[in-house]
C-alpha positions as CSV (number, residue, x, y, z in Angstrom):
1,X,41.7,224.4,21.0
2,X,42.5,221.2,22.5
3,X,41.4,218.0,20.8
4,X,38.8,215.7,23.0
5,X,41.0,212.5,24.1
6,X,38.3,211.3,26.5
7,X,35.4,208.6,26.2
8,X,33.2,211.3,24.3
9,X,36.3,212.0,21.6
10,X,34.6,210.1,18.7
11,X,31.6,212.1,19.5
12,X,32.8,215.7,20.3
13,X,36.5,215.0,19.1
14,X,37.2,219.4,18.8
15,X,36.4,218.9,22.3
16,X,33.8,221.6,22.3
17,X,30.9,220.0,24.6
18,X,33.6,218.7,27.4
19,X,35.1,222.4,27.0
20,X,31.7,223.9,28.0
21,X,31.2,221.5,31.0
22,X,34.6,222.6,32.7
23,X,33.6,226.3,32.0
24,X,32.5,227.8,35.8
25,X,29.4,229.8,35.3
26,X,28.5,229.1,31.5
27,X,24.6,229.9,31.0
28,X,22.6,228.5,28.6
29,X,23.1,230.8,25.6
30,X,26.8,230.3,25.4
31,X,26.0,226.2,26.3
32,X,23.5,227.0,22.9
33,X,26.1,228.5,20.8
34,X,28.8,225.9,21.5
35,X,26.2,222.9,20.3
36,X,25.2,225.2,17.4
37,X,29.2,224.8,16.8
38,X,29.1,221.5,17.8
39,X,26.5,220.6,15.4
40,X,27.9,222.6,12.5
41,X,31.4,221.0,12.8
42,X,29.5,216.6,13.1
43,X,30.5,215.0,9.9
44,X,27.4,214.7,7.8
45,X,27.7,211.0,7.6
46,X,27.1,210.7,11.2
47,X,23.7,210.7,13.2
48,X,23.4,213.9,15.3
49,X,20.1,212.4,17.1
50,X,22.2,209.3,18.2
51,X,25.5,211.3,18.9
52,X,23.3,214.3,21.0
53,X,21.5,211.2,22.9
54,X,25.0,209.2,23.5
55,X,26.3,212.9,24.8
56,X,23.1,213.4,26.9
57,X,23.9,209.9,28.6
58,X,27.3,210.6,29.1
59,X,26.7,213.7,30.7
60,X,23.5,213.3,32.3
61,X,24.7,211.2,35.2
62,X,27.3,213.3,36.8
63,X,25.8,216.8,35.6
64,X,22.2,216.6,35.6
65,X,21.7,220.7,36.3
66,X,24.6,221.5,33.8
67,X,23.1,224.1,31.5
68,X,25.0,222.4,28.5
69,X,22.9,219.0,29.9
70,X,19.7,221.0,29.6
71,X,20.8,222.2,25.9
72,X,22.0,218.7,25.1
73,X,18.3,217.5,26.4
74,X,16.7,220.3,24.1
75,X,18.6,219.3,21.2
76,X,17.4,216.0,21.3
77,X,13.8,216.6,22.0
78,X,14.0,218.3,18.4
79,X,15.7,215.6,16.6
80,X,12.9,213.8,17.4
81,X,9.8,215.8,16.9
82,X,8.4,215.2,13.8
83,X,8.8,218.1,11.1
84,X,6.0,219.2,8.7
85,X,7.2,218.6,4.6
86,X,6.3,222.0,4.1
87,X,5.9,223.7,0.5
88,X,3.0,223.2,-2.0
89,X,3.9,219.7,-3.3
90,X,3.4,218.2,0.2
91,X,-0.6,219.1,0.0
């Protein structure tokens, strides 16, 4: 797979979320599987919810009905919803 040399590469630098916007006809599951990638492959020192909202602005503006744009939107909306601290120790 070619390596992302574009103004997204520090983001997305296996190039998988600029792969998925020159695919014709991707739905939204294979858009979901290539974040899931994506989000497997970010270097844990980075922030995904700053990295997913930098993506989302990127690509927002000239692909606003992209389905990868609509998974990029969902994937920030949970970033930021707040989790429960689950488990008995949280009560």
């Amino acid at each position: 797979m070619p390596r992302n040399t574009g103004p997204t590469a520090a983001l997305d630098p296996r190039g998988l979320i600029v792969e998925a916007y020159r695919i014709d006809g991707i739905g939204a599951e294979d858009c979901r599987t290539i974040y899931f990638d994506w989000a497997l492959g970010v270097d844990a020192a980075r922030d995904m919810k700053s990295d997913t909202a930098a993506l989302v602005a990127h690509y927002a503006a000239t692909e606003p009905d992209h389905p990868m744009t609509a998974v990029l939107r969902e994937g920030l909306a949970q970033a930021e919803a707040p989790r429960r601290r689950g488990g008995r120790r949280a009560r």
